[in-house]
C-alpha positions in Angstrom: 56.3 3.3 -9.5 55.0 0.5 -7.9 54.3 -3.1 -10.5 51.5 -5.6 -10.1 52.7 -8.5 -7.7 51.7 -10.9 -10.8 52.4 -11.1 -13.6 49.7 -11.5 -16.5 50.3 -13.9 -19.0 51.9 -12.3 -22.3 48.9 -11.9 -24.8 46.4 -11.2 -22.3 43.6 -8.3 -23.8 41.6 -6.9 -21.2 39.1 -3.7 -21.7 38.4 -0.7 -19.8 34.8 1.2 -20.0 34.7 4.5 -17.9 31.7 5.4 -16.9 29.2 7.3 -18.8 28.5 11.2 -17.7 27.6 12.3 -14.7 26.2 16.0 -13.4 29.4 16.6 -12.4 31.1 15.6 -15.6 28.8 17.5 -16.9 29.7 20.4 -14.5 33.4 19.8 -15.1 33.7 19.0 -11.3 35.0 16.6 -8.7 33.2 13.6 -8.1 35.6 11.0 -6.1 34.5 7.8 -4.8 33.4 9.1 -2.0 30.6 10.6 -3.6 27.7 8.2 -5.2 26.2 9.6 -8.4 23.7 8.4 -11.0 23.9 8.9 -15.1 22.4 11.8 -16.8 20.6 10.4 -19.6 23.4 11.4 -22.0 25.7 8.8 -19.8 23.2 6.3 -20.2 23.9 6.8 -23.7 27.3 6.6 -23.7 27.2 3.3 -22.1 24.9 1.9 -24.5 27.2 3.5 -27.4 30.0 1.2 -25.5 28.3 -1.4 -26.1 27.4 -1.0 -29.8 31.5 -0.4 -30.0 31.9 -4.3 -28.1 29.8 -5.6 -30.7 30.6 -4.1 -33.7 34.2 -5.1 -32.9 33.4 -8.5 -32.0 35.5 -8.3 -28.9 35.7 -11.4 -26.5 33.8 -10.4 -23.4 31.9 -12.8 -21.3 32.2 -10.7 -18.0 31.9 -7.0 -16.6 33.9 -6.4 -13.5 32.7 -3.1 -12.3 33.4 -0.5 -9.5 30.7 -0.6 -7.1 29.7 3.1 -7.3 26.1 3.9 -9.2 27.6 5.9 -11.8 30.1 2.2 -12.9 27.1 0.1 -12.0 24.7 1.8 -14.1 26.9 2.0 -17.1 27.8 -2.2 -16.4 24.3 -2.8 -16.3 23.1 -0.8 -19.3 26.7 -2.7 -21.3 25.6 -5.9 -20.4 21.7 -6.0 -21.0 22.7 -4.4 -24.4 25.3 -7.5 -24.8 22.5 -10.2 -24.1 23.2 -10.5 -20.2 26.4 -10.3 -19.6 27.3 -11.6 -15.6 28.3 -8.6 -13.9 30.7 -8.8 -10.6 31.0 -5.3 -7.9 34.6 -4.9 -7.0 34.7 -2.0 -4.5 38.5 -1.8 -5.5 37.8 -0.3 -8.3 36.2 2.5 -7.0 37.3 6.0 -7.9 40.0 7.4 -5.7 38.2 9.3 -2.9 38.6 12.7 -3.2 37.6 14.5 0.6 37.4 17.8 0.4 37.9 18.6 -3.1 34.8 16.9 -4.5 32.6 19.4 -6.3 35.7 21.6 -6.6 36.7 22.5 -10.8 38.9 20.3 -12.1 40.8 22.8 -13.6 41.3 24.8 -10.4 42.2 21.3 -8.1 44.3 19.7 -11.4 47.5 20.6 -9.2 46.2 19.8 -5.4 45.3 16.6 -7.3 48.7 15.5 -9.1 50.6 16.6 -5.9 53.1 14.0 -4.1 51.4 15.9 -0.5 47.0 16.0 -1.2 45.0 17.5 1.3 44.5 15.2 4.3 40.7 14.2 3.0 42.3 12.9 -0.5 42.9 9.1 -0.4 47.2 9.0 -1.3 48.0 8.1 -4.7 49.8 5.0 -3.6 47.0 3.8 -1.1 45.1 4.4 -4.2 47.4 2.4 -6.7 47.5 -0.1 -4.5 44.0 -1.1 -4.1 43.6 -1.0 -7.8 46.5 -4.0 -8.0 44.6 -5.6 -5.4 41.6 -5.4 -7.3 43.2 -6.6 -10.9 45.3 -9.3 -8.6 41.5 -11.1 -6.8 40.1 -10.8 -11.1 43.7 -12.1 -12.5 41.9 -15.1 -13.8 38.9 -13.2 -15.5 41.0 -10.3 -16.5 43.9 -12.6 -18.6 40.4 -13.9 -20.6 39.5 -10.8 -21.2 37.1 -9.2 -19.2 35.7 -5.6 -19.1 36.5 -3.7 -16.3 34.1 -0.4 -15.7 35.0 2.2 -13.1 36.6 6.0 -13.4 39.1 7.8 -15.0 41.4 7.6 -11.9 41.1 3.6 -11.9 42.2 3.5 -15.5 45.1 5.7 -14.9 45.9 3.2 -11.7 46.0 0.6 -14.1 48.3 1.7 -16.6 50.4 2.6 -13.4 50.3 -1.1 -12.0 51.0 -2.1 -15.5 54.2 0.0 -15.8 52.4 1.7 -18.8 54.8 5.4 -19.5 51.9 7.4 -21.2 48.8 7.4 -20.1 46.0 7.7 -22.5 43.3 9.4 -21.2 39.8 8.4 -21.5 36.4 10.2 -21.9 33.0 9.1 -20.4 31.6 6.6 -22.3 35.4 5.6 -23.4 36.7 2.1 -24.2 40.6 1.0 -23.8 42.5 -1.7 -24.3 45.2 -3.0 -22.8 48.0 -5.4 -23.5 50.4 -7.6 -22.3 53.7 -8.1 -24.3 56.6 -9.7 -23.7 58.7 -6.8 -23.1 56.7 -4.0 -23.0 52.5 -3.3 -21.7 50.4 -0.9 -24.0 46.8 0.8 -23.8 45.2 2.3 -26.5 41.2 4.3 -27.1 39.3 2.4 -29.0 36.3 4.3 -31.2 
């Protein structure tokens, strides 16, 4: 696995929103970032019960960097009005690894064609894919070592437990909150609920 070519400072808390459901979430289908979907109502939802989770918890989030696809955007918006106004800032690195050919395919069925070192030719590679994510966390070093909440897709977060040099991944829902951290000898990420 490739690392991040920086290195965050030791203590740094940043936190992950994925996006809230889409129809095909909702379909249990592929939906890559090459595709360009809005929330069902339920996802609007979601984001608005990440939100209530931000506050409750009193985290320290002044910023929302988000994905530039709808589905991110819509949940960033709908996280930040709910927070007062948070400033929001598109990253088009964090968007969702594009998917070709497979989008609208199950996810069950594609799990496989998906995880595999050689994708179909329409499936963005895992490490062109990695990569732009530790572009993306490398141009927001500064906002993401205060703290800031990333929104984007399930891919992404997996990406940046990758960069990070995180072992297990934890997997996140839609509408799901993680939080990562820097130690001094070791990186973890953990749900929040």
């Amino acid at each position: 696995m490739t690392t991040a070519p920086y290195q965050l400072p030791r203590g740094t808390t940043f936190y992950f929103a994925r996006h809230g459901a889409t129809a095909a979430n909702a379909s249990n289908v592929r939906c890559g970032g090459d595709l360009d979907v809005p929330l069902l109502p339920i996802g609007a939802a979601q984001a608005q019960a990440v939100a209530a989770l931000i506050r409750t918890r009193a985290l320290p989030i002044d910023l929302v960097i988000t994905s530039s696809l709808l589905r991110a955007r819509q949940t960033a918006e709908i996280i930040s009005i709910t927070l007062g106004g948070l400033p929001i800032v598109l990253e088009p690195l964090l968007d969702e690894r594009r998917l070709g050919a497979l989008n609208g395919a199950s996810v069950p069925l594609t799990e496989s064609l998906i995880n595999a070192d050689h994708a179909p030719p329409s499936v963005e590679p895992v490490p062109t894919f990695q990569e732009r994510v530790s572009h993306a966390l490398y141009r927001h070093r500064n906002a993401v070592a205060e703290g800031a909440l990333l929104v984007s897709s399930k891919g992404v977060a997996r990406m940046i437990s990758r960069v990070l040099d995180i072992a297990e991944h934890v997997p996140v829902s839609n509408g799901g909150l993680l939080e990562y951290r820097i130690g001094a000898d070791r990186h973890t990420c953990r749900p929040l609920t």
